[in-house]
BARODREN-896404 format. One record per residue: residue number from 1; z, y, x of N, C-alpha, C, CB in turn. Coordinates in nm, 2 decimals. Glycine has a CB too. Layout:
<pts>
   k   n_up n_north n_east  ca_up ca_north ca_east   c_up c_north c_east  cb_up cb_north cb_east
 NUM      Z       Y      X      Z        Y       X      Z       Y      X      Z        Y       X
...
</pts>
This chain:
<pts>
   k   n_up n_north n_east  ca_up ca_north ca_east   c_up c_north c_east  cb_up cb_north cb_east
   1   0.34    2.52  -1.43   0.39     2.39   -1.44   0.39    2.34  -1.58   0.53     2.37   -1.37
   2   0.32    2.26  -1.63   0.35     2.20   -1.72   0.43    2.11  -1.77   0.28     2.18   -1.72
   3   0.52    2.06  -1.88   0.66     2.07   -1.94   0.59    1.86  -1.86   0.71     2.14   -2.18
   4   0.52    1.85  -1.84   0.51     1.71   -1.84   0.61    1.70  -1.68   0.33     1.65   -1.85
   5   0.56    1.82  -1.60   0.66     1.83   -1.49   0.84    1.76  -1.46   0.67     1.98   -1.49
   6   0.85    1.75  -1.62   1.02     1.78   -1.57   1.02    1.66  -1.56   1.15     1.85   -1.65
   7   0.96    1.53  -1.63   0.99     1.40   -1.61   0.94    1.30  -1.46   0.93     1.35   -1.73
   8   0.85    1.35  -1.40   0.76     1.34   -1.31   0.85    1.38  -1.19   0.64     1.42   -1.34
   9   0.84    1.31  -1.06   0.85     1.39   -0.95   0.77    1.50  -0.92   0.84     1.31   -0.86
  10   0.84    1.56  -0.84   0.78     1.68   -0.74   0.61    1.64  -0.70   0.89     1.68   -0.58
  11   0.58    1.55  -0.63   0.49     1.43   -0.55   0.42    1.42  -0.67   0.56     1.28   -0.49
  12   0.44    1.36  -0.74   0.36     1.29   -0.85   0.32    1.44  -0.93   0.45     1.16   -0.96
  13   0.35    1.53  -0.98   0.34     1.64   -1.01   0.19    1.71  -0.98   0.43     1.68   -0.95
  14   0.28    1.72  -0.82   0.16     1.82   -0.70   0.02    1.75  -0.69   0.22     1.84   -0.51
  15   0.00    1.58  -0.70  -0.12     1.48   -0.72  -0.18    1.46  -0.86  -0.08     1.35   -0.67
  16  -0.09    1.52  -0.97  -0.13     1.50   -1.09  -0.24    1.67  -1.12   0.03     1.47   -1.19
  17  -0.18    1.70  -1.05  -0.24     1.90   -1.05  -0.12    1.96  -1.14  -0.45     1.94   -1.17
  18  -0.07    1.86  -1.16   0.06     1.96   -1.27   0.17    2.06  -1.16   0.22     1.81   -1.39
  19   0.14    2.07  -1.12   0.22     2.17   -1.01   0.16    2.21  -0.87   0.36     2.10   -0.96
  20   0.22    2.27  -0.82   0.17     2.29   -0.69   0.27    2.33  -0.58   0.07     2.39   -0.70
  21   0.22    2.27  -0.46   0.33     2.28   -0.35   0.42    2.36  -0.38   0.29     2.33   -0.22
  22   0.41    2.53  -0.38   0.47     2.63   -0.35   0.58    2.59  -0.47   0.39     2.76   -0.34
  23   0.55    2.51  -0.58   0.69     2.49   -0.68   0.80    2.41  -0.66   0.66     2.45   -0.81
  24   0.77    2.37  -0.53   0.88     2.26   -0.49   1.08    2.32  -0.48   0.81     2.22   -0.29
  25   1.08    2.43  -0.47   1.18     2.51   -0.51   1.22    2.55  -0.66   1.15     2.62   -0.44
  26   1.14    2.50  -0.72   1.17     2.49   -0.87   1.20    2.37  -0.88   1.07     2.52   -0.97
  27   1.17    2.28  -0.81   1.24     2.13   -0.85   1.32    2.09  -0.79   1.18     2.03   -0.85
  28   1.37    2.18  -0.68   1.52     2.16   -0.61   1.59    2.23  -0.72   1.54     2.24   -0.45
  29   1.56    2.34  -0.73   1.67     2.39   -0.86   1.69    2.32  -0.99   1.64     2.53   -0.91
  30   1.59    2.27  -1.05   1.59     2.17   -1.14   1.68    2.07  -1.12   1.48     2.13   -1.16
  31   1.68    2.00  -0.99   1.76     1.88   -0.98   1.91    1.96  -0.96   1.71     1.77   -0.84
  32   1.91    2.05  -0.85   2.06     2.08   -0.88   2.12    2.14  -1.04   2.11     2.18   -0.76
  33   2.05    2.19  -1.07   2.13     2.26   -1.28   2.13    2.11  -1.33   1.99     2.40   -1.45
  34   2.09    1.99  -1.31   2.10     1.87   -1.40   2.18    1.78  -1.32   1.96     1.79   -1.45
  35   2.20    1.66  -1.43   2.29     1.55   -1.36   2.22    1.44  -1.32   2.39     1.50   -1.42
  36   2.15    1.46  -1.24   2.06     1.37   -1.22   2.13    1.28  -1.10   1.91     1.44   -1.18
  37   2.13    1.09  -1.12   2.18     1.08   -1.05   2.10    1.02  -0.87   2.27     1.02   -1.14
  38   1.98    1.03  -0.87   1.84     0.99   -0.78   1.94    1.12  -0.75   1.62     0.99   -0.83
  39   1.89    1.08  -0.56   1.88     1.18   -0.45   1.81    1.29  -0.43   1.84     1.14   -0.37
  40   1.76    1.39  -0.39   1.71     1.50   -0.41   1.57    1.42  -0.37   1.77     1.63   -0.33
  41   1.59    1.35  -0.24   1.45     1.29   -0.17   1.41    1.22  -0.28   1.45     1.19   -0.01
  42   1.45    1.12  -0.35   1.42     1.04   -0.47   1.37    1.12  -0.53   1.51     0.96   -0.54
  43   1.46    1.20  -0.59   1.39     1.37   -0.76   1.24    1.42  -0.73   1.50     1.61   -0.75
  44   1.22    1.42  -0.57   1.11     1.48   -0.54   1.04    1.37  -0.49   1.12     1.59   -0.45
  45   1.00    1.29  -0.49   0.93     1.16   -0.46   0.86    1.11  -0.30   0.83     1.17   -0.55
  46   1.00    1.20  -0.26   1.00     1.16   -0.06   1.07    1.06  -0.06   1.08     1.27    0.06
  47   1.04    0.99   0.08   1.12     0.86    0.14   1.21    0.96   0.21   1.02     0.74    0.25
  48   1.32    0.86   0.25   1.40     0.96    0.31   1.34    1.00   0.46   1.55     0.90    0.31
  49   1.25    0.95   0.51   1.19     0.98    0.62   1.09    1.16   0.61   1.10     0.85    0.65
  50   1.03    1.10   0.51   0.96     1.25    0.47   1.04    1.33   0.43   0.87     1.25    0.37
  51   1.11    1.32   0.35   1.27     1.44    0.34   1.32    1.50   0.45   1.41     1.36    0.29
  52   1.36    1.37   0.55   1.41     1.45    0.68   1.31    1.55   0.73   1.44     1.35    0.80
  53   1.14    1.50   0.73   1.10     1.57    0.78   1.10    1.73   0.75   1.02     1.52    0.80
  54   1.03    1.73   0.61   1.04     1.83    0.55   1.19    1.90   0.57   1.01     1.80    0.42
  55   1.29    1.89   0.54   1.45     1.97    0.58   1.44    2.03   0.69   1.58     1.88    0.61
  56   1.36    1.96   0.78   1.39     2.03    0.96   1.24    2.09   0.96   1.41     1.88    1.12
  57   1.16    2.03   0.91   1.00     2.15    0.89   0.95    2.14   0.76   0.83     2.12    0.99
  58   0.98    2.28   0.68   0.94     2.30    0.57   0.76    2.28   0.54   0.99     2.43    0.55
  59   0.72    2.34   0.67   0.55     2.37    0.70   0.51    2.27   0.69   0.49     2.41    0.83
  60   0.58    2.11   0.71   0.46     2.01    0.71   0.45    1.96   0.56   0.49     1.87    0.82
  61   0.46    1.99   0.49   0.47     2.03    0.32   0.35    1.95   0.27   0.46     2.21    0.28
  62   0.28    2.02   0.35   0.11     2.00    0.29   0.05    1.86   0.32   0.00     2.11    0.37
  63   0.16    1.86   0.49   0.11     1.72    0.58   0.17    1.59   0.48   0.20     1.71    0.76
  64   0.30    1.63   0.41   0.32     1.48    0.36   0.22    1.43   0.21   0.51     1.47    0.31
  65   0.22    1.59   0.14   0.16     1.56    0.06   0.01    1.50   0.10   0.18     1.65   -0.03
  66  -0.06    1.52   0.17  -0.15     1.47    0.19  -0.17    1.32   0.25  -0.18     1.56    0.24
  67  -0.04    1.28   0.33  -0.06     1.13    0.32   0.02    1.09   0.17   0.01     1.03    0.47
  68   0.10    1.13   0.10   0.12     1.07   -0.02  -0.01    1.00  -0.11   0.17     1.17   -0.08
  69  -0.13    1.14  -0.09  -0.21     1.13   -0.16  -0.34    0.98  -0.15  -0.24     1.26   -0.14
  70  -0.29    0.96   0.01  -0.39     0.83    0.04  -0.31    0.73   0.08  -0.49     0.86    0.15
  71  -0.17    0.78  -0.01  -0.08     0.60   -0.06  -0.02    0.60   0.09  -0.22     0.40   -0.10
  72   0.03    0.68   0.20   0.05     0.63    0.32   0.18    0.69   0.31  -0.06     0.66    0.44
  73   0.30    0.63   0.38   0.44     0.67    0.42   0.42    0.75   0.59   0.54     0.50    0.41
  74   0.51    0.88   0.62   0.55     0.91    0.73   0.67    0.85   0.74   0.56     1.04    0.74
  75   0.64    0.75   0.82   0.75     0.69    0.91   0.70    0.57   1.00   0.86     0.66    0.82
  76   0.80    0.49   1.07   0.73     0.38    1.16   0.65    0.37   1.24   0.68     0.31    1.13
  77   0.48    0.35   1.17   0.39     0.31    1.27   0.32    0.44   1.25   0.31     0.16    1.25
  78   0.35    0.53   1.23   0.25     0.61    1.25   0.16    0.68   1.27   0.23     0.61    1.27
  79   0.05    0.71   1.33  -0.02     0.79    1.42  -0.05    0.93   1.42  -0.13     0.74    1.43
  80   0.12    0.95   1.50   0.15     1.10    1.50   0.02    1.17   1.57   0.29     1.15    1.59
  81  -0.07    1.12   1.67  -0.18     1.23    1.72  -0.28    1.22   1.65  -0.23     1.21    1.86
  82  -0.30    1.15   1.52  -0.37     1.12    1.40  -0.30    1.31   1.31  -0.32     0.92    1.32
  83  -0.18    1.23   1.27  -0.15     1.32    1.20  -0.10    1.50   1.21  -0.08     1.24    1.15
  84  -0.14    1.51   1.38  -0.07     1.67    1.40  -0.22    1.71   1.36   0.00     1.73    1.59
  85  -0.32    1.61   1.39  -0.50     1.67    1.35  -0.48    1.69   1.21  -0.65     1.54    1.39
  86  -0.42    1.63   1.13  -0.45     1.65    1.03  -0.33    1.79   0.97  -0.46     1.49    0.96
  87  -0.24    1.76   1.00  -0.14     1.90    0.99  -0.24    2.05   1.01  -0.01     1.89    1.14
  88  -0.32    2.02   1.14  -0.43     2.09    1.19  -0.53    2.15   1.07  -0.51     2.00    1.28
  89  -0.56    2.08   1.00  -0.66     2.10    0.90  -0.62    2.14   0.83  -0.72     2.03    0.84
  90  -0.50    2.07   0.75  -0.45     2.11    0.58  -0.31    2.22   0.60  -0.38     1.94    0.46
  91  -0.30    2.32   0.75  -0.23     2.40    0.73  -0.30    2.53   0.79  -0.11     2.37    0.77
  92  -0.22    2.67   0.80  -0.24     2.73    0.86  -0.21    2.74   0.99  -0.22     2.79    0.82
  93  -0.31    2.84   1.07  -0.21     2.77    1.27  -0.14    2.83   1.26  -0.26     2.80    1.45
  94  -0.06    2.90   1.22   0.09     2.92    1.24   0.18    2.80   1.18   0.15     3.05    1.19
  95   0.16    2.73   1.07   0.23     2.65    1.07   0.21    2.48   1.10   0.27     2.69    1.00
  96   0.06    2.53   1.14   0.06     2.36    1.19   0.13    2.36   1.33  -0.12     2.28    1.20
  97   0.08    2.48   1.43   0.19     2.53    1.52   0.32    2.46   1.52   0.20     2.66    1.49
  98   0.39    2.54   1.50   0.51     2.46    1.44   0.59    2.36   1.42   0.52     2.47    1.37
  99   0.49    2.27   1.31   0.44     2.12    1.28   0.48    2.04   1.45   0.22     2.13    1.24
 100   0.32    2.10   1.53   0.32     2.03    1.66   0.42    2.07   1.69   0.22     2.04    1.75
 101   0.47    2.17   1.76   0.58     2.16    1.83   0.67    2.09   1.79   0.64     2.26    1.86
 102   0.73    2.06   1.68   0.85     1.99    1.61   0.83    1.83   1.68   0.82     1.99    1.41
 103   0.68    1.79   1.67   0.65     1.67    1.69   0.69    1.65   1.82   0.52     1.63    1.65
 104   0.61    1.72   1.89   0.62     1.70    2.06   0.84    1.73   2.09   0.48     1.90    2.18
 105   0.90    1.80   2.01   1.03     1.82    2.05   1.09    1.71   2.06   1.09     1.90    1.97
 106   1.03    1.62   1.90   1.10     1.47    1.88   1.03    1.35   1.94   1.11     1.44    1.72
 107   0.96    1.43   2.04   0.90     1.29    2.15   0.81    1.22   2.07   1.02     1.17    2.22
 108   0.73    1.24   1.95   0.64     1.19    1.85   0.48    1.21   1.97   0.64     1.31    1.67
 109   0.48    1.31   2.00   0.35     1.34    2.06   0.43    1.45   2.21   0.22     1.45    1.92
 110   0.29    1.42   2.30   0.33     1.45    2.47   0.29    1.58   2.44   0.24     1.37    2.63
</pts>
């Protein structure tokens, strides 16, 4: 991670190439040792919708960053049978697995 990291979100970071997913636990610890007064979802540059998701499925990690990356929000309108395909692609099947079930649990997808 490069020192440009600490000023930057999490999000902006992982799209800049200055970080990478798996350091997202370095920037939870970062926000809690400081006084930062942004939300954890804010520090890391989730909506609180994508936060929730992520809290309850770590695995779709890859899924938010990847609509981050094409400017799109998880939440509202959608298109969860759009996006379990794409969970599909940018994870492993065990955890796009997962992913889907989560979705189908929360009545997102049948």
């Amino acid at each position: 991670m490069s020192n440009n990291a600490k000023s930057n979100t999490f999000v902006e970071c992982v799209l800049d190439g200055d970080a990478f997913d798996t350091d997202i636990d370095d920037f939870v610890d970062r926000w809690r040792e400081s006084n930062e007064t942004r939300s954890l979802a804010a520090y890391l540059g989730f909506s609180e919708s994508e936060y929730a998701l992520w809290v309850e499925q770590p695995a779709s990690l890859r899924m938010i960053l990847y609509y981050k990356r094409y400017g799109q929000e998880i939440e509202g309108d959608i298109n969860w049978d759009e996006a379990h395909l794409l969970a599909a692609r940018s994870m492993s099947e065990g955890e796009s697995n997962i992913l889907i079930s989560w979705l189908r649990k929360k009545g997102y997808l049948k």
